[in-house]
C-alpha positions in Angstrom: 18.7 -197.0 87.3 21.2 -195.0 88.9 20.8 -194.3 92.9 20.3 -190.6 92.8 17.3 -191.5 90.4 16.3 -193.9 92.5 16.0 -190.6 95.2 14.9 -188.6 93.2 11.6 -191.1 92.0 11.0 -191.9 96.1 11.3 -187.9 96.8 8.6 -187.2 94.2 6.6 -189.6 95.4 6.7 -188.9 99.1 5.9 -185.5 97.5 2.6 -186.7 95.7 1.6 -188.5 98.6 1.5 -186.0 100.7 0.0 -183.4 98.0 -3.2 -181.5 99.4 -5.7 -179.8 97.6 -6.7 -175.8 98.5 -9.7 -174.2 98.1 -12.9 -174.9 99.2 -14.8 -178.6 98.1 -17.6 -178.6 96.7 -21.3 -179.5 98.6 -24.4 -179.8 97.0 -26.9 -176.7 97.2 -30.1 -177.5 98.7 -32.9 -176.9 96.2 -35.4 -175.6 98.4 -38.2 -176.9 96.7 -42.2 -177.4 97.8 -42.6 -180.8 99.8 -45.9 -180.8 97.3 -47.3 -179.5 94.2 -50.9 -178.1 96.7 -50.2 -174.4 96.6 -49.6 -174.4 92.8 -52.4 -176.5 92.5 -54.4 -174.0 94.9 -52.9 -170.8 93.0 -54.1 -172.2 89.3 -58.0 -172.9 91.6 -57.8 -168.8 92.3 -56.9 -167.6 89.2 -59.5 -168.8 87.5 -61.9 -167.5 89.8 -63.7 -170.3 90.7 -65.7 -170.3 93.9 -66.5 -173.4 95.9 -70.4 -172.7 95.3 -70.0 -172.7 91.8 -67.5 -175.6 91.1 -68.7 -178.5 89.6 -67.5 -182.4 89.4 -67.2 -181.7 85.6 -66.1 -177.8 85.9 -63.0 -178.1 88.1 -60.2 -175.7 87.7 -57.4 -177.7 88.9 -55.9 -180.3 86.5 -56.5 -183.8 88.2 -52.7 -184.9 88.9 -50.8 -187.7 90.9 -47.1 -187.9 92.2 -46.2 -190.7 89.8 -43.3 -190.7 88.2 -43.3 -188.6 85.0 -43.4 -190.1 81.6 -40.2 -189.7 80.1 -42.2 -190.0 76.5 -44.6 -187.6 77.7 -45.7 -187.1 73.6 -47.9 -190.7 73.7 -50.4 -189.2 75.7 -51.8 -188.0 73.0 -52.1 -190.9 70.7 -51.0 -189.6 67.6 -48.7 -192.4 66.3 -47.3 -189.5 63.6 -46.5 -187.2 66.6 -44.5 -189.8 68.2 -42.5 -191.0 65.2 -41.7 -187.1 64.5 -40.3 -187.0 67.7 -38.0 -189.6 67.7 -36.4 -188.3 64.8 -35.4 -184.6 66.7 -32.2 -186.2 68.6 -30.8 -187.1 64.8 -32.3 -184.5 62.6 -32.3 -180.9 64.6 -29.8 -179.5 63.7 -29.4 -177.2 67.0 -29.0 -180.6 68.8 -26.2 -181.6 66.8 -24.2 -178.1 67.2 -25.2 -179.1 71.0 -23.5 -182.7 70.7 -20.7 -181.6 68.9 -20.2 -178.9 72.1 -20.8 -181.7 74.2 -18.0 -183.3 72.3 -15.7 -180.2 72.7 -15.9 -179.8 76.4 -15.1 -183.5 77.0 -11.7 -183.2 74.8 -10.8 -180.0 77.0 -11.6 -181.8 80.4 -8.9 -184.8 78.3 -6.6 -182.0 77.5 -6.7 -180.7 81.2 -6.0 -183.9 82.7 -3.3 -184.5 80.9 -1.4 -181.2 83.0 -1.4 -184.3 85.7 1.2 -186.4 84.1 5.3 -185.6 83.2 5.6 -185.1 79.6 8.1 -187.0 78.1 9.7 -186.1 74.7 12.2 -187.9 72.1 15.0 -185.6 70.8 17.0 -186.3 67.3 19.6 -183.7 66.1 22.6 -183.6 63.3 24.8 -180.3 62.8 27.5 -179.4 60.7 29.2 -176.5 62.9 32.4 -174.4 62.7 33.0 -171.7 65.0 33.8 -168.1 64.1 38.4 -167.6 64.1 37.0 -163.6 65.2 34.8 -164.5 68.2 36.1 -166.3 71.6 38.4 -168.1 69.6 40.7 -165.2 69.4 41.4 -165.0 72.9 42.9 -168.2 72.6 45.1 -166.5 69.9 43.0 -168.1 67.1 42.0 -164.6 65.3 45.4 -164.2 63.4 45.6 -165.8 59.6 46.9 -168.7 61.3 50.3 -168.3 59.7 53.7 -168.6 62.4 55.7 -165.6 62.4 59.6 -165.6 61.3 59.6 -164.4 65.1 58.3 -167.3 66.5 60.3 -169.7 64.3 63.3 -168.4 64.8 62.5 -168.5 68.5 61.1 -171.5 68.9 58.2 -170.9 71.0 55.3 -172.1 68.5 53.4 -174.3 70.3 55.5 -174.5 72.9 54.5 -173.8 76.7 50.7 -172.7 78.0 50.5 -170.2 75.5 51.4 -173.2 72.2 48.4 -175.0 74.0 45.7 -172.8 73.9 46.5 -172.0 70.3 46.4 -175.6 69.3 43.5 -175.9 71.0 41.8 -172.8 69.5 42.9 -174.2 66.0 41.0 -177.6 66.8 38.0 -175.9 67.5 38.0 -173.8 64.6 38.5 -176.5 62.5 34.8 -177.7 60.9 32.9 -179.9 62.9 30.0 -182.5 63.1 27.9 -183.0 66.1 25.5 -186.0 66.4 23.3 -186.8 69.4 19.6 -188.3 70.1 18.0 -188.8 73.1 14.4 -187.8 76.1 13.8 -184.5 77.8 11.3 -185.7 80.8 9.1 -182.6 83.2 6.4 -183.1 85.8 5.4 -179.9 87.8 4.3 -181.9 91.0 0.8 -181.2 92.1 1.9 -180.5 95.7 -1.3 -177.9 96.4 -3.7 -179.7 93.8 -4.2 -177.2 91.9 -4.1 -179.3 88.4 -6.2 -181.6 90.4 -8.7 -178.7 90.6 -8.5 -177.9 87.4 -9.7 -181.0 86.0 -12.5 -181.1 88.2 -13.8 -177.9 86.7 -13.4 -179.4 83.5 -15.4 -182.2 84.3 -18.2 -180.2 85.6 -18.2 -178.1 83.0 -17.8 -180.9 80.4 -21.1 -182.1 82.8 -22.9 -179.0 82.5 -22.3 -179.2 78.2 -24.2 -182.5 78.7 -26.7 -181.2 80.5 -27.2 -178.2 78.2 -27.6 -180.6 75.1 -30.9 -182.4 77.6 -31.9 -178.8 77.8 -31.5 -178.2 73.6 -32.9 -181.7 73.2 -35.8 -181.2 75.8 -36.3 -177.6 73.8 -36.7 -178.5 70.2 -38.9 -182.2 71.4 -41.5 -179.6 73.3 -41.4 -176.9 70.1 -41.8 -179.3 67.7 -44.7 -180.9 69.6 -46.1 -177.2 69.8 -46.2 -176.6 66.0 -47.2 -180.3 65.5 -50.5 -180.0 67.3 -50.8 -176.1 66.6 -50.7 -177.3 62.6 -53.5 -180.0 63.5 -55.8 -177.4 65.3 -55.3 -175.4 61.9 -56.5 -178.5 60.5 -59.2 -178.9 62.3 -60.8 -175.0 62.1 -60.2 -175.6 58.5 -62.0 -178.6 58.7 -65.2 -176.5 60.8 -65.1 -173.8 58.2 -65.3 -176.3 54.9 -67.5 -177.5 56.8 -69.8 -174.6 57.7 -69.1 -173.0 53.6 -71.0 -176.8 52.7 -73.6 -176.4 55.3 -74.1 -172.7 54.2 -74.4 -173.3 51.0 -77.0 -175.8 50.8 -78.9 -173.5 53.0 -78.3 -170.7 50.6 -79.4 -173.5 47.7 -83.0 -174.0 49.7 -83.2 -170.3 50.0 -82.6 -169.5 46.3 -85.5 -172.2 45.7 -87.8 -170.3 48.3 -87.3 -166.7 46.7 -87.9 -168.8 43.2 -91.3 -169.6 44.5 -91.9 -166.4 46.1 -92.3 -167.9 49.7 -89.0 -165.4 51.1 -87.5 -161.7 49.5 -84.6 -162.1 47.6 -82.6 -160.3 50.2 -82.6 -163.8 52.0 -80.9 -165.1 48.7 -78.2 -162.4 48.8 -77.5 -162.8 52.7 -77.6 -166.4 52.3 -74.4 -166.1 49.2 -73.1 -163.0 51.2 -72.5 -165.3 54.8 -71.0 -168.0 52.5 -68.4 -166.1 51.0 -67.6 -164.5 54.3 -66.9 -167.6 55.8 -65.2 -169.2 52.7 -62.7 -165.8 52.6 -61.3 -167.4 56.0 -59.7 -170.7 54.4 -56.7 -168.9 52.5 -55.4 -167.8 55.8 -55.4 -171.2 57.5 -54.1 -172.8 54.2 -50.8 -170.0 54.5 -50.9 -170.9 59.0 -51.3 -174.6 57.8 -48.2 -174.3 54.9 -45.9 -172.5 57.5 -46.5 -174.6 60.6 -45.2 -177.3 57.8 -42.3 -175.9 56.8 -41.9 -174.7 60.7 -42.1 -178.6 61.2 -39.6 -179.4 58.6 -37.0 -176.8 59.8 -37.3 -178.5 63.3 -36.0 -181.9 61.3 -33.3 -180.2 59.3 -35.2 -180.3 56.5 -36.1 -178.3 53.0 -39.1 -176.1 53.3 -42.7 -178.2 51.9 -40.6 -181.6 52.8 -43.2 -183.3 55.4 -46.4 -182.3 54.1 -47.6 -185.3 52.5 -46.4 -186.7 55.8 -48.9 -184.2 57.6 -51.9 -184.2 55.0 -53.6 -187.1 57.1 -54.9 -185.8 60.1 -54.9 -187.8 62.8 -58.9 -189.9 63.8 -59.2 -187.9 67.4 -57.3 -185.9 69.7 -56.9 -186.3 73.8 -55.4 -185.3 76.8 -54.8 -187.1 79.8 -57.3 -187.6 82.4 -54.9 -187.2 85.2 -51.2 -185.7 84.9 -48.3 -187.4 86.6 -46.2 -184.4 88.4 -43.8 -186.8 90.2 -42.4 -185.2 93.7 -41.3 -181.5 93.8 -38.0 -183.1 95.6 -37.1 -184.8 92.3 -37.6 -181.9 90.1 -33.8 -181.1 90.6 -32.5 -183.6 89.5 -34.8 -184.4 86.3 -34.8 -180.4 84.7 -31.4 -180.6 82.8 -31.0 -176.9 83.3 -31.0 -177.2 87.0 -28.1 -179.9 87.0 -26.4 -177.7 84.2 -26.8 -174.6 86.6 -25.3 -176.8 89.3 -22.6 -178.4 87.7 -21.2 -174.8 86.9 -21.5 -174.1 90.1 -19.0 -177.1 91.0 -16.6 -175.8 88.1 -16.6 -172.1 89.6 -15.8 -173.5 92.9 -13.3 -175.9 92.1 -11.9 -172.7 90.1 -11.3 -170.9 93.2 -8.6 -174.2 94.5 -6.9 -173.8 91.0 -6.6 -169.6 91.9 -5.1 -170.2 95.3 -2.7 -172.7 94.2 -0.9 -170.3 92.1 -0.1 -168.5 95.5 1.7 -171.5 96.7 5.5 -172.6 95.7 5.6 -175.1 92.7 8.5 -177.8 92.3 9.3 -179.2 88.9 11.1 -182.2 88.2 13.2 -182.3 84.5 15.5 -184.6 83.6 17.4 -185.3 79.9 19.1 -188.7 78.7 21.0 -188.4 75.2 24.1 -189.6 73.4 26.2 -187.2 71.8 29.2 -188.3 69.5 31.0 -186.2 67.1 31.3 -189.5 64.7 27.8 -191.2 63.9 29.1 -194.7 64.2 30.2 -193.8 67.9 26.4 -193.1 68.9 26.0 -196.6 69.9 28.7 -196.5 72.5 27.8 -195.9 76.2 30.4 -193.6 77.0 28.5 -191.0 74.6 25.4 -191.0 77.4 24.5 -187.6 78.7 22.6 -187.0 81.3 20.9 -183.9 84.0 18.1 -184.6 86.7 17.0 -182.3 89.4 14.3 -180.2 90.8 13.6 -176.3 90.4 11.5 -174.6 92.8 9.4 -171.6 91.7 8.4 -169.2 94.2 6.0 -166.3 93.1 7.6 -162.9 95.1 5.5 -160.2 93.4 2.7 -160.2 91.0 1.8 -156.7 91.0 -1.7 -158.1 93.1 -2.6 -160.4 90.3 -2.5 -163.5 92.2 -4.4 -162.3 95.1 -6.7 -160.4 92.5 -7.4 -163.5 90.6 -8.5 -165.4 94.3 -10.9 -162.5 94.7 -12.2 -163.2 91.1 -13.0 -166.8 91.1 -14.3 -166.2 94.5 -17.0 -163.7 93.3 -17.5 -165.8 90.1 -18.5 -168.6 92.3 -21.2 -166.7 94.2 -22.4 -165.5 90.7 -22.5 -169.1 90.3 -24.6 -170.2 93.0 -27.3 -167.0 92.6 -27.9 -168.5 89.0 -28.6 -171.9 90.8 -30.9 -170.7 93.1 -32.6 -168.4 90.2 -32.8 -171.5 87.8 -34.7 -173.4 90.9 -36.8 -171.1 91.5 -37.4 -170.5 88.1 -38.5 -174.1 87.7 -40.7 -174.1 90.7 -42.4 -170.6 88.8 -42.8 -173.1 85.5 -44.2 -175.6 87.1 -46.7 -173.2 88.7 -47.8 -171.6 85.7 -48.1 -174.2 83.5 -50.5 -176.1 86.2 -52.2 -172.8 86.3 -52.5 -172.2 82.4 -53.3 -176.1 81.9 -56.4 -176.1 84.8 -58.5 -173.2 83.6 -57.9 -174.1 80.0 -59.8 -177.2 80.9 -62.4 -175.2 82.5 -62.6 -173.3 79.1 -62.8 -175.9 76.9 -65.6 -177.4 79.3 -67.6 -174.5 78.2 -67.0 -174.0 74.7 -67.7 -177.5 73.9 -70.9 -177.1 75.9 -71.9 -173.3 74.2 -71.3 -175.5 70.8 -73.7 -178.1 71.5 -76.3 -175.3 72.4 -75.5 -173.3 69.7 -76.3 -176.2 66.9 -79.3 -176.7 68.6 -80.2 -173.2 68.5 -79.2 -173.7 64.7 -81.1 -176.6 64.2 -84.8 -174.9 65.7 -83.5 -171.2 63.8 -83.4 -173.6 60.5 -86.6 -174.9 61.3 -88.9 -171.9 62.2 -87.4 -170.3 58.9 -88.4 -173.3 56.6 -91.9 -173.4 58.5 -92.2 -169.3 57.3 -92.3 -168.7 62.0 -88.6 -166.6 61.7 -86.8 -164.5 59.6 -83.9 -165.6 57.9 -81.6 -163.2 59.5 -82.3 -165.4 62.9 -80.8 -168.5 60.8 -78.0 -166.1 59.7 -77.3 -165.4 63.4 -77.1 -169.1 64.6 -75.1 -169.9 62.1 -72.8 -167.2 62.6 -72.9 -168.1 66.8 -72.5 -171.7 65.9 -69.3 -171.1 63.5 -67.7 -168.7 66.3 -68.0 -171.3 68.9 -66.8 -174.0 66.7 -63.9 -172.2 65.8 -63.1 -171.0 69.7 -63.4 -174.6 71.1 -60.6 -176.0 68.3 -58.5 -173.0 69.1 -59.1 -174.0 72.9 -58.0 -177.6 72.3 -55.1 -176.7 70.6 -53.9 -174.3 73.6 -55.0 -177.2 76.1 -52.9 -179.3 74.6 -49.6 -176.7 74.6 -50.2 -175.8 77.9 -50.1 -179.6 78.9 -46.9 -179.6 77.1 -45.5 -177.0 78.2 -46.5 -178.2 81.6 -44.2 -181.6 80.8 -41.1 -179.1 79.4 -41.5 -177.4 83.0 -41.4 -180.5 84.7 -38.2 -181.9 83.0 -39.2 -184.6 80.8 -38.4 -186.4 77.7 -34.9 -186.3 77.1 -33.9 -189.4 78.9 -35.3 -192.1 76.4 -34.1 -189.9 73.1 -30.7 -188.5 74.4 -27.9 -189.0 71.6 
């Protein structure tokens, strides 16, 4: 290593060291975010419109909940072991969470790519050519352009090549002659990062690279909560169809004993023909489910990538009960930041916005690049090996920008505004979580209450069957009063499944809000 490289190595390094990095650093937003989950708890109390007279132990509005930690496979609460093996299959079978990984993937090779503008690039050279130059160009003001014949002149005077004038023509003539030029060797550049603005530049990538990771929890979190949805949706179909089978057996028996009493004369045989009539109504309800039932399926089966029909005789078995939890671990509203993926996405764009703004203001600055060459060069091949056919140029250049026509400055501006955008969508995706975790606490709390009273309005209702049924058979009532209470008893039967089946989304849309179930299933 020759001494001026030597210089040249310690100068670039003194330059490195003492490199800085413009533009502002990035600091961590502050959420902003309830110490506790009481006024959403208090808000979901007044919207159902329950007084403090009228609240019972068993009648309360507000979910019963607890600042445990929240269970990261929030899908076992319900006990459905079909449910939970379904959902361990989203992270390899949805397709939207693969196109997620594979842009996952992408962001993390162009973070790669950008860090690479950190180090010199260093590149091997190989060339052979076969020249000969042109006897009409700059040769011929060496007095190379003629045929290349002597004149009878010049003989007879004795000046050919002869003098300053004989030399350049020889020379010219050598040059013309054909020609081949061998020579291999490195071409070496490093821009130094003086103002860090490559430095900058790879921070954005990483964030953004972070933000694509975070994205994929949000796809991931997305498809485990909607497949969940249709899952228990499909098994409150289920279940209605199950009530209304149900009800079509129950009616017809009834409309069997009623058949037998008109037979006998005891009842009209307008009894007969409402009896039939109420069983065919509520028979005429099971081709809709069977179509809701057959597309919640295929809905299912599109959510695992796939063919339409694939999963049903997966799904045929319905599952011995369904529950909710008795109490709903919320964690604390401090942690909520840092467990909804969109939130960390939203602020890990905000870090690559601001570290965008160093890369703009570095482009302001002066920028010194180091290039150097080493080759051989030899007009024989077999000469390539000798040292005296080294070549060799090192030294800086120094780029100063003069005028841009305001694009510089304009592009500061940009980024600048850009990372303001930035931190707005941070704030809005906060408080768009707090707003989720509200609602759902709301929507969750007086669906509990409405269940409550379904399930009791049932009970009362096959009671009120039960004595209708009774006073007809004993000749006390009409038979339209059993029509009635059968009718009443099929309504609220049908109300409390739906009501279970919305319980049960709310709750999980209440675990989406609140950022769980991506951390046990991620890919």
């Amino acid at each position: 290593m020759t001494p001026r490289f030597r210089t040249a190595v310690a100068f670039a390094t003194l330059l490195l060291s003492a490199g800085c990095e413009v533009g502002p650093s990035f600091r961590q937003p502050d959420a902003k975010l309830p110490p506790s989950w009481q006024d959403a708890t208090h808000s979901a109390g007044a919207a159902a419109g329950a007084t403090p007279d009228a609240a019972a132990p068993d009648d309360a509005t507000t979910p019963a909940t607890s600042t445990d930690a929240v269970d990261q496979a929030w899908w076992r609460v319900f006990q459905d072991p079909t449910l939970e093996e379904l959902e361990q299959r989203v992270a390899t079978q949805n397709l939207d969470v693969k196109s997620a990984t594979l842009r996952l993937t992408e962001s993390r090779l162009q973070a790669h790519i950008i860090g690479g503008y950190l180090w010199p690039t260093l590149d091997a050279n190989a060339s052979y050519e076969r020249e000969k130059a042109s006897q009409q160009g700059l040769l011929s003001l060496f007095g190379a352009g003629g045929s290349g014949k002597a004149t009878a002149g010049s003989e007879a005077s004795g000046t050919l090549g002869s003098g300053a004038g004989g030399a350049a023509t020889s020379t010219a003539s050598a040059l013309s002659a054909p020609l081949s030029l061998w020579q291999y060797g490195f071409d070496a550049s490093w821009e130094l990062d003086l103002w860090g603005g490559a430095r900058r530049a790879q921070e954005s990538a990483r964030a953004t690279a972070q933000a694509s990771q975070e994205d994929l929890r949000t796809e991931l979190l997305e498809q485990m909560a909607e497949l969940a949805r249709d899952y228990l949706t499909l098994r409150g179909v289920q279940a209605q169809r199950a009530i209304v089978a149900a009800t079509v057996a129950a009616d017809r028996d009834t409309a069997s004993i009623t058949g037998q009493r008109a037979s006998a004369g005891i009842t009209p045989h307008e009894d007969l023909v409402s009896a039939e009539a109420e069983t065919d109504s509520v028979a005429s309800q099971l081709p809709a489910l069977g179509q809701q039932e057959a597309q919640l399926i295929n809905a299912l089966s599109l959510l695992l990538g796939s063919p339409p029909d694939a999963l049903r005789e997966e799904l045929a078995r319905q599952p011995s009960s369904q529950s909710t939890p008795p109490t709903v671990p919320l964690g604390l509203p401090s942690e909520l930041a840092r467990r909804r993926p969109d939130v960390r996405s939203a602020e890990a764009r905000l870090r690559a916005a601001t570290a965008q703004v160093g890369v703009a203001v570095a482009e302001l600055y002066p920028s010194i690049t180091l290039t150097g060459s080493f080759g051989l060069q030899a007009l024989q091949f077999s000469n390539l090996g000798s040292w005296s056919a080294r070549q060799y140029a090192l030294g800086p250049s120094l780029t100063l920008p003069l005028f841009e026509g305001g694009r510089l400055r304009g592009t500061v501006e940009l980024r600048k505004v850009q990372q303001q955008e930035a931190a707005i969508s941070y704030q809005k995706t906060v408080l768009t979580a707090w707003h989720d975790v509200a609602n759902a606490l709301i929507a969750y709390g007086t669906e509990q209450q409405r269940l409550q009273r379904l399930t009791r309005a049932t009970h009362e209702s096959e009671e009120l069957l039960r004595i209708a049924l009774e006073r007809y058979r004993s000749g006390i009532d009409p038979y339209l009063n059993v029509l009635t209470a059968q009718r009443t008893l099929l309504q609220y039967q049908l109300q409390a499944a739906q009501s279970l089946t919305m319980l049960q989304t709310n709750l999980i849309q209440l675990y989406k809000a609140l950022g769980g179930g991506w951390e046990s299933t991620l890919p």
